[in-house]
C-alpha positions in Angstrom: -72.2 114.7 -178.5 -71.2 113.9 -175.1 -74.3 112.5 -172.1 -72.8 112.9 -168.7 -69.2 111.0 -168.4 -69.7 109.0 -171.5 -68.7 109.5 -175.2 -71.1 109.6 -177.9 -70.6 110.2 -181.4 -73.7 109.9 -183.8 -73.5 108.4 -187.4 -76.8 108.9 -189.7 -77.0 105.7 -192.3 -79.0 105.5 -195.4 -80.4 102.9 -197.6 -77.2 103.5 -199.7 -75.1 102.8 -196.9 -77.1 99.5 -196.1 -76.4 98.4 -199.8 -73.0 99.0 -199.2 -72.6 97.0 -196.0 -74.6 94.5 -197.5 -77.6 94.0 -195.5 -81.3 95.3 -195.4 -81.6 98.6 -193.7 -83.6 97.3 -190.8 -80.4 95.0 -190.4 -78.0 97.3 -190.6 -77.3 98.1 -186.7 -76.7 94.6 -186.4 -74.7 94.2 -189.2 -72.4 97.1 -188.2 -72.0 95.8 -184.4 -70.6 92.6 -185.9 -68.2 94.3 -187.8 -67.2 96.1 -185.1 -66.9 93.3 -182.7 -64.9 91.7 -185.7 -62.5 94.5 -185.7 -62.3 94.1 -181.8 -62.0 90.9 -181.7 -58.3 91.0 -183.5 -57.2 94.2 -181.9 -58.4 94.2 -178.0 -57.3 97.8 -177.5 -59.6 98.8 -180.4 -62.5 99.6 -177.8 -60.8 101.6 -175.8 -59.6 103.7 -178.7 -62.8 103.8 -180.1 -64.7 105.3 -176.1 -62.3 107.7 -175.8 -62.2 108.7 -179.0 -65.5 107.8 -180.7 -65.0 110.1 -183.7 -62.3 106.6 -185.3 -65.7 104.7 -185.2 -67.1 106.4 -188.8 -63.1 105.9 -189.8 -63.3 102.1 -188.8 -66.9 101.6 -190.5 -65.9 103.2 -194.0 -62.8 101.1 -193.8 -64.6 97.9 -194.4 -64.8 97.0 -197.9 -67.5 98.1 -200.4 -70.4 96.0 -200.9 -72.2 96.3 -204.4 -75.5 97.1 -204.8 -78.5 94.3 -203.7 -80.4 92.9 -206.3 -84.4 93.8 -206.5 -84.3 96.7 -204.1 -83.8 93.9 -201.5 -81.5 96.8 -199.6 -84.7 99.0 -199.3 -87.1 96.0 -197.8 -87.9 95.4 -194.0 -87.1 91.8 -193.9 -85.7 91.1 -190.6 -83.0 88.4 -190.3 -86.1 86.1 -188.9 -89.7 86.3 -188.7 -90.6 83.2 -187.0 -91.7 83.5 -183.1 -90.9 80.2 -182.0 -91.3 79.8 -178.3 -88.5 77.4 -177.7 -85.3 78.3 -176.5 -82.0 78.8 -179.0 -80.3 74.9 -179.6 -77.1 74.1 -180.4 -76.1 72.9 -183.7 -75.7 69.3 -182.6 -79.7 69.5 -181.8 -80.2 69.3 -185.6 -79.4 65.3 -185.3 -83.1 65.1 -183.7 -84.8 66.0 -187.0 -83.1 63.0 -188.8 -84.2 61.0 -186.0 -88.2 61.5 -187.2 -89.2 59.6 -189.7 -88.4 60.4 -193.6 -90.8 62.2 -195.3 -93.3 60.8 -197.2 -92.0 62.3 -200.8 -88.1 61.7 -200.5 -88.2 59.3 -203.6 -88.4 62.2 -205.4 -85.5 64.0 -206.9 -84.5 67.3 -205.3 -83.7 69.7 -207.8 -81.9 73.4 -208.0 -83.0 76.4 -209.4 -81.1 79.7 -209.9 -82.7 83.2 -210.1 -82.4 84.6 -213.5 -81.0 88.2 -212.6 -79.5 88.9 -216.1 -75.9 87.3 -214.4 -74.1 87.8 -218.3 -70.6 87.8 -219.5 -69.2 89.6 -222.3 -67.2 85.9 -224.2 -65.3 87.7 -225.6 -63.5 90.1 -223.2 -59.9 90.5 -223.3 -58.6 90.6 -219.9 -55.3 91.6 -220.7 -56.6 94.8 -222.5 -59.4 94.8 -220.1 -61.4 95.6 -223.3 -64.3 94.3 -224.4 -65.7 92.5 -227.7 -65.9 94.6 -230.8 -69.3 96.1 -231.2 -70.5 94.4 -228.1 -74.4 94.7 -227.7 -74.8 93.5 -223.8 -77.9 92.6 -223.7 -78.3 90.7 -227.0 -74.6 89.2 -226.9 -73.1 88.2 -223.4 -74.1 85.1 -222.3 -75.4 83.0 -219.3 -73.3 80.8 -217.2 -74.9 78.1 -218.6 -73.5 78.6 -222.1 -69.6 78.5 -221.2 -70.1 75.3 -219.4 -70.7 72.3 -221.1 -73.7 71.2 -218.7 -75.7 73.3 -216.6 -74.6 73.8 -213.1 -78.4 73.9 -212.0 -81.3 72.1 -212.8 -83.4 74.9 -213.3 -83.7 78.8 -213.5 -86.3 81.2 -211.8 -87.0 84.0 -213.2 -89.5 86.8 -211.5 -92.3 88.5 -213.0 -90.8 92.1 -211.6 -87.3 91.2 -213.1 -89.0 90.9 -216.5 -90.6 94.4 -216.1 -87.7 95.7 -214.7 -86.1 96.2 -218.2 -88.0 98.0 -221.1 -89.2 95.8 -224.1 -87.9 92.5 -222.2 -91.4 90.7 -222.3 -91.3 92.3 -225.7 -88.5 89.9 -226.4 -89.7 87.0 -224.7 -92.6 86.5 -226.2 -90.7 87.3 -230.3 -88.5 84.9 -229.6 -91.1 82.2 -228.7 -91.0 82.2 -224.6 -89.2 82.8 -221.9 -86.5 79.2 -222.6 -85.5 80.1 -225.8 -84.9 84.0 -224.2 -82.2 82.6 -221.5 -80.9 80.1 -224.0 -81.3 77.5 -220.9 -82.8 73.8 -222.2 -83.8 72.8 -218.2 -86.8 73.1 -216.4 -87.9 77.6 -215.9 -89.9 78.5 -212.9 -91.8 81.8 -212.8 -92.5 83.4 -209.7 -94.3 87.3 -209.0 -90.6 87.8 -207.2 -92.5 89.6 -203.7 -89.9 91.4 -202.3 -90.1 93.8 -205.1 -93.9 94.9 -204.1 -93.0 94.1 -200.2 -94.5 97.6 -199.4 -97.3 97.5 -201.2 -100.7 96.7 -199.3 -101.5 94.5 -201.9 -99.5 92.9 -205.0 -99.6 94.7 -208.2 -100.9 91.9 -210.0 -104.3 90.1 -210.6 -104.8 86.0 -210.8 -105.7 86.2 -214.4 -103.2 88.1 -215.6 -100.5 86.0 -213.6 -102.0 82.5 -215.3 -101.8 84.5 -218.8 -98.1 85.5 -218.4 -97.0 82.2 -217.4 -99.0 80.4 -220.2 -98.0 82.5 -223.1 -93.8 83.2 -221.9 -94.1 79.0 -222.0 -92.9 78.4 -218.1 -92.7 75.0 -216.8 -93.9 75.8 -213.3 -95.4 79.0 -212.4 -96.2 80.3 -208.6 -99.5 82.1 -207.0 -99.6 85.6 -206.2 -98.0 85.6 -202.6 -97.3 88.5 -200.3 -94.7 88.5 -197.9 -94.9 88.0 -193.7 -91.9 89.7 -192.9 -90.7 92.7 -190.7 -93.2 95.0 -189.8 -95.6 93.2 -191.7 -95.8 90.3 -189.6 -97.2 92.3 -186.8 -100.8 91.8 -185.7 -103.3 93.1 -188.4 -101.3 92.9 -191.5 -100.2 89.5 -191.1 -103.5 88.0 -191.0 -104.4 90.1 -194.2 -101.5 89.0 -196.4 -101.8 85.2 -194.5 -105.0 85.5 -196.0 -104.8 87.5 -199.5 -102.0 84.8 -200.6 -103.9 81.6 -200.0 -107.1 83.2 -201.7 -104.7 84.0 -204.5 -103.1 80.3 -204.3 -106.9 78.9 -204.5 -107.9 81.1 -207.0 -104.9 80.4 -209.1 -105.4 76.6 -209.2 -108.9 77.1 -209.9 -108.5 78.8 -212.9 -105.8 76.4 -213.5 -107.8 73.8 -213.7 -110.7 75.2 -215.1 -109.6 77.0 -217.9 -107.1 74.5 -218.7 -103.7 76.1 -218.6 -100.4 73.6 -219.6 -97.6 74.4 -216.9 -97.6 73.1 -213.2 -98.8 75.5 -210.7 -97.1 76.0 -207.1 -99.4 77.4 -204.4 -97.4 79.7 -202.2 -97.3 79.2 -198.3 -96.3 82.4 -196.0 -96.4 82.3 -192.4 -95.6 84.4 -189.1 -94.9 81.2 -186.7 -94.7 77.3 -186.9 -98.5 76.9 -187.0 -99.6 79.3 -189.5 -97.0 77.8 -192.2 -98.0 74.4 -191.4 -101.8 75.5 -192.1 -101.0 77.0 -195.3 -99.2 73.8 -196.4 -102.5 72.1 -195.3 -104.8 73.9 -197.0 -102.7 73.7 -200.5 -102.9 70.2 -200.0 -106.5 70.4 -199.9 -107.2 72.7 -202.7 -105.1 70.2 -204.9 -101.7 71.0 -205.4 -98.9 68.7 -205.8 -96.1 71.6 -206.4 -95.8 74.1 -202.8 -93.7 76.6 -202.2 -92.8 78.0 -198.5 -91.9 81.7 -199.1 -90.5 84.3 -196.2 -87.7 82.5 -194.8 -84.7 83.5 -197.3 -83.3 85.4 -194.1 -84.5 83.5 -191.6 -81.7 80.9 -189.4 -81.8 77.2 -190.2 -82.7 76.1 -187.0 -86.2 77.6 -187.3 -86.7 76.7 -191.0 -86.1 73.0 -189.6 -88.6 73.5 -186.9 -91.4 75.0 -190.1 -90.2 72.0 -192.1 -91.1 69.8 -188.9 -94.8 70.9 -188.6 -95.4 71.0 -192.7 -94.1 68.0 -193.9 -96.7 65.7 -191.9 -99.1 67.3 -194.2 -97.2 66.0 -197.5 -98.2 63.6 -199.8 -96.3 61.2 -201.6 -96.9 63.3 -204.7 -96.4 66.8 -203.0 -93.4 68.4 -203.9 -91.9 71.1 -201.7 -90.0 74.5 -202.8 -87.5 76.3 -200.2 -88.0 80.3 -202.0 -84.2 81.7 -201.1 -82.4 79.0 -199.2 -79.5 77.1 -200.7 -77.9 76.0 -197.5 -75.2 73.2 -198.5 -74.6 71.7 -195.1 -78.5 71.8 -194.2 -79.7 69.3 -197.4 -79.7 66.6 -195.3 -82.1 68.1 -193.1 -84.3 69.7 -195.8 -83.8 66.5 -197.8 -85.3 64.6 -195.0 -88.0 66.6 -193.9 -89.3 66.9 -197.8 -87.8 69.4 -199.5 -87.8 68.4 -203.2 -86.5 71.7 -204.5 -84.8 75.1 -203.9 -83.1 78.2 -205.0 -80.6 80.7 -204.1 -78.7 82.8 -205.9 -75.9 83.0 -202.6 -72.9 81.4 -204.3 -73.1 83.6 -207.6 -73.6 86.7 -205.9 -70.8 86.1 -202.9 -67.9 86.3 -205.8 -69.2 90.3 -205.5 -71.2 90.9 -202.3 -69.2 88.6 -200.0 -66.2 90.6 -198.5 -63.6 87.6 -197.7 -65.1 84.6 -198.9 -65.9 85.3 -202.4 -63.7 82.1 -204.5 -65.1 79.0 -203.4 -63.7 75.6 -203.5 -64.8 71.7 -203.3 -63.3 71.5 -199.8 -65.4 73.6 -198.9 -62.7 76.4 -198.3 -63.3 80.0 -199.9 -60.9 82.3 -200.1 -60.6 86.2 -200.8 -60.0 87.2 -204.6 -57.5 90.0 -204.6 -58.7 93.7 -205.2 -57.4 95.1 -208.2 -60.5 97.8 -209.1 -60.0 100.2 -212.2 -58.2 103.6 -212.2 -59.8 104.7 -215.3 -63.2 103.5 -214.3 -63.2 105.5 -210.6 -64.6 103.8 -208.1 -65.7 105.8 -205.6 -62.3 105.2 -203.0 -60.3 106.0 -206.6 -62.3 108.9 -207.1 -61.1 110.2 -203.1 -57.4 109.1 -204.2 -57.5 111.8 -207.1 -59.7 114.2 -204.6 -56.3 114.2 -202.2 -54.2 114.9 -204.4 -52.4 111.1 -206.0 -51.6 111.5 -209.8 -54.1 109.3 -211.7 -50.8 107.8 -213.4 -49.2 107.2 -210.2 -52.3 105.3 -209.3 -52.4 103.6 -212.8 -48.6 102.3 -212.0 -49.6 100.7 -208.9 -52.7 99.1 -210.7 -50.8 97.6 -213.6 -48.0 96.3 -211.4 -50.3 94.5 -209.3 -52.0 93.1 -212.5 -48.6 91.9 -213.5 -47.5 90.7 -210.3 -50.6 88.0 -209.7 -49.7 87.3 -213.2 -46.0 86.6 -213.1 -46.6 84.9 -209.9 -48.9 82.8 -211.0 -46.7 81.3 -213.8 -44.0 80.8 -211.5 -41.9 84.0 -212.8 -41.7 85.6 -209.4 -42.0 84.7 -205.7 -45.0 84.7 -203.4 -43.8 87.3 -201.2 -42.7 89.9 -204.3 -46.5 89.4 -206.1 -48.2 90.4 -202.3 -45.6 93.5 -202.0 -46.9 94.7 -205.2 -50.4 93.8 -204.8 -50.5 95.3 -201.6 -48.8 98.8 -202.1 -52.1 99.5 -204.7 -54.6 97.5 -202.5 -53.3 99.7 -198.8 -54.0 102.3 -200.9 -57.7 101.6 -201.4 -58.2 100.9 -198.0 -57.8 103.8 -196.6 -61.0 105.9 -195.0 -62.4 108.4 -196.6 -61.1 111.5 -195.2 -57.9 110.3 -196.0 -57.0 109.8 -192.4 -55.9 106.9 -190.3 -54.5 105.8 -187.0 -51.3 104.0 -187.2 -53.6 100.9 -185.3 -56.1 101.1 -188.3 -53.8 100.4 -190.8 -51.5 97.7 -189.3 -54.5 95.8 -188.6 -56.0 96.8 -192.4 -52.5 95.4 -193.9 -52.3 92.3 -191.4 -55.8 91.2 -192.3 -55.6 91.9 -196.4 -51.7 89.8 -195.8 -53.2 87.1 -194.9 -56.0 86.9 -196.7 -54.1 87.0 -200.0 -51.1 84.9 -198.8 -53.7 82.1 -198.0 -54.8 82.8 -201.5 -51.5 82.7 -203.4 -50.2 80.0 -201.2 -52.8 77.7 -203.2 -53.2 78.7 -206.2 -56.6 77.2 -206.2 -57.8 78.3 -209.8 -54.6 75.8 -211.0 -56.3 72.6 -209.7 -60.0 73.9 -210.5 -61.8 71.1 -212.9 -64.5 73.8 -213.9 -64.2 75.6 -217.3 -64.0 79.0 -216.4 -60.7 78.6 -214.2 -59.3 76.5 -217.1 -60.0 78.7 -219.6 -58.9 82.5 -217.7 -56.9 80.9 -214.7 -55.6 83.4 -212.4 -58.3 86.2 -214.0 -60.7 84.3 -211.8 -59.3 85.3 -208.1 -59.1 89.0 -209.3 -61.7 90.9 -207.9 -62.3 93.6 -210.8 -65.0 94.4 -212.6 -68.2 92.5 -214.0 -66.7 90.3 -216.6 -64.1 88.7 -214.0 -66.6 88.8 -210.7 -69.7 87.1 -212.8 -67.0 84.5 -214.2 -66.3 83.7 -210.5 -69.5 83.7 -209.5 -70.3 81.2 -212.7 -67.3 79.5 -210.9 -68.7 79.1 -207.2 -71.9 78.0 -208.7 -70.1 75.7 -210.5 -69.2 74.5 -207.0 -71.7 74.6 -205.5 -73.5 72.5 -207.9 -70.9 69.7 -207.8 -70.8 69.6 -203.6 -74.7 69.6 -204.3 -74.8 66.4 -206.7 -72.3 64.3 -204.4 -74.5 64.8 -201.6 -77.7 63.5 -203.7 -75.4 60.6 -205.1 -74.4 59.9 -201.6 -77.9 59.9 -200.1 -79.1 57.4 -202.9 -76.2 55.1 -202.4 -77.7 55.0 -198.5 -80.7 54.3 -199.9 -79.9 51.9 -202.0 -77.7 49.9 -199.6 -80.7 49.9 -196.9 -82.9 48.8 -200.0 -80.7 46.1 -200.0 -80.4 45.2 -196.5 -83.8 45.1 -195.5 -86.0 45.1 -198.7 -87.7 48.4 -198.0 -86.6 51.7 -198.0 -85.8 53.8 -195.1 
């Protein structure tokens, strides 16, 4: 439409589209101005193209590449980015240095500890990539297998599974409970944490769950740790009147739960929730857990929420810990922010980020001890018809003109990867199938679109292929399929590379711990107390 001199060309978005771009709906305008500030930002005349023709603005948005779907309907809940209303103006990273000037927090001497959510994250064994078939008489659910059964040792010190990703599949708790609880189900010999998993019941005015039902279920699936019934503080439901009821609901929950606990005499460790709209409401909640006995609290709501402000949370809770008090971050597994959680008392976390950015993540999905991630290359299945191969066939390209391009690229990372052929013959190959899938929807594109498309996927793989990172990779999986790891295709090869960041993640997570005791230890020996 056009409003007096100016341009104006309406899009109408859709949960479905928010999954795609990878974000919650109620993010999704932001999320879509950054990509297109992105796309301005390495071709300046992009903006004008874009007001005087604002009709290339739907071609530029379906030109970014597909997200999958979110796990737990978190694409359908109203989680903004941050829910915290903290009166003090925005700081520059370099602020963060303040919080390790405080004092340590009273529980650091005890070990911090990470825990992955259990979302069913399976590989086939034995799946044979160069077939791309998979094992004889393969039963998914009953056969593939959990990162933690390829590698030697567990890249995580525990698992979390949620109550609602249980009930999600039919005759699961079925399972869990024939095979003798919920460790001998995910095969895992570590610590299990059972949670209610919130955002799956976010709309709801209450949870779906009872106190007495939630002690039962953690008691008889045989969890080590299980969590009160929390709601979440988030969105629209941190505004005035329905914050105050789910503040309130989820520490009545939390004292009812250890009550019963303690009464009834129940043998895993409960973990009182604390939610919270600002800085004093959270550090309350911590307070009054505290109080009604627990030595295991969790702070729940801030998955989304930027690590400046979980630091300030952090600051006002952990003057209310005890020596014995251990404190769970639900959702945040930021690497370069341990020392600060470390510091302020965080004895445990989880996050699920580094698995699921080998799939979600759009550039930065192969991660590496450096530090450095790199794009995996794009190599989706003809035969299986994504939705950009299903277009290709809709205009009109022979599905085994398509299959051609797919196999030579196949071959190409393949040959180049053993040395056979150059770097600059694989990407020719690998990007005459991946310009391909690139292209909008309607099967149209300006001649800026796609030499800025081509530049960006150039370089991205070229950075790739220049390191050959999977070839000095210690972990199993990039020992055992190699190049299969950087090829984005499919769940068997983008849940291996997941298993692989994790892997990573997990190893840049235990140098920092056996760095921060060798501190300790060397003030220990300095000055005869710790620090």
């Amino acid at each position: 439409m056009v409003l007096g001199d100016a341009n104006f060309e309406l899009l109408t978005f859709s949960n479905a589209d928010a999954s795609r771009f990878g974000c919650a709906l109620v993010g999704l305008k932001g999320q879509l101005f950054k990509l297109i500030a992105n796309e301005i930002r390495q071709e300046p005349n992009l903006l004008s193209e874009i007001y005087n023709n604002p009709k290339i603005l739907e071609k530029l948005l379906n030109n970014q590449p597909q997200q999958l779907e979110l796990p737990l309907g978190i694409s359908v809940a109203t989680a903004k980015k941050s829910n915290i209303k903290n009166k003090k103006p925005k700081r520059a990273i370099a602020d963060l240095d303040e919080f390790l000037n405080l004092p340590r927090a009273v529980n650091t001497h005890l070990r911090m500890k990470y825990f992955i959510p259990e979302w069913d994250d399976k590989v086939d064994i034995g799946y044979n990539f160069l077939l791309d078939e998979s094992s004889l008489n393969r039963n998914a659910y009953r056969d593939d297998v959990y990162a933690h059964e390829i590698y030697s040792q567990p890249n995580y010190d525990g698992i979390l599974v949620s109550k609602v990703v249980v009930d999600k599949i039919k005759n699961k708790r079925a399972d869990i409970e024939k095979l003798g609880g919920i460790r001998n189900f995910v095969r895992f010999p570590g610590e299990i944490m059972g949670d209610c998993g919130a955002f799956g019941y976010i709309k709801l005015e209450a949870p779906p769950y009872n106190t007495v039902e939630i002690l039962d279920y953690y008691e008889k699936l045989k969890f080590d740790y299980g969590v009160s019934i929390d709601h979440l503080i988030v969105g629209p439901f941190a505004e005035p009147g329905v914050r105050e009821k789910r503040y309130d609901l989820t520490l009545q929950n939390a004292e009812e739960f250890i009550s019963k606990h303690q009464k009834i005499g129940y043998t895993f460790t409960p973990i009182g929730v604390a939610q919270g709209w600002n800085l004093e409401t959270y550090a309350d909640a911590v307070k009054k857990l505290v109080e009604m006995g627990y030595d295991y609290i969790a702070i729940g709501g801030v998955a989304r929420t930027p690590t400046i402000e979980i630091l300030e949370i952090l600051k006002e809770v952990y003057q209310h810990l005890t020596p014995n008090t251990r404190l769970h971050l639900f959702g945040v597994g930021r690497i370069d922010a341990l020392p600060y959680f470390r510091h302020l008392g965080v004895t445990s976390f989880d996050s699920a980020s580094p698995l699921r950015k080998a799939w979600f993540d759009a550039v930065e999905n192969y991660h590496t001890l450096s530090g450095k991630a790199y794009a995996a290359v794009r190599i989706p299945f003809v035969d299986k018809q994504s939705p950009r191969i299903k277009h290709l066939l809709l205009e009109g390209y022979e599905r085994e003109t398509l299959r051609q391009l797919e196999q030579e690229a196949l071959k190409a990372i393949r040959e180049y990867d053993k040395g056979n052929i150059s770097l600059d013959e694989s990407l020719e190959k690998l990007l005459a199938y991946d310009e391909l899938l690139e292209l909008p929807r309607d099967g149209k594109v300006t001649p800026t679109a796609k030499a800025r498309r081509l530049r960006q996927h150039t370089q991205l793989y070229r950075e790739l292929l220049e390191v050959k990172p999977w070839q000095e990779c210690e972990c199993k999986i990039c020992k055992d399929y190699g190049v299969e790891t950087a090829i984005f295709r499919g769940n068997d090869r983008n849940r291996r590379r997941g298993f692989h960041n994790t892997y990573v993640f997990f190893q840049r997570f235990q140098e920092f711990l056996n760095t921060e005791n060798h501190l300790e230890s060397s003030n220990l020996d300095r000055t005869g107390e710790s620090i």
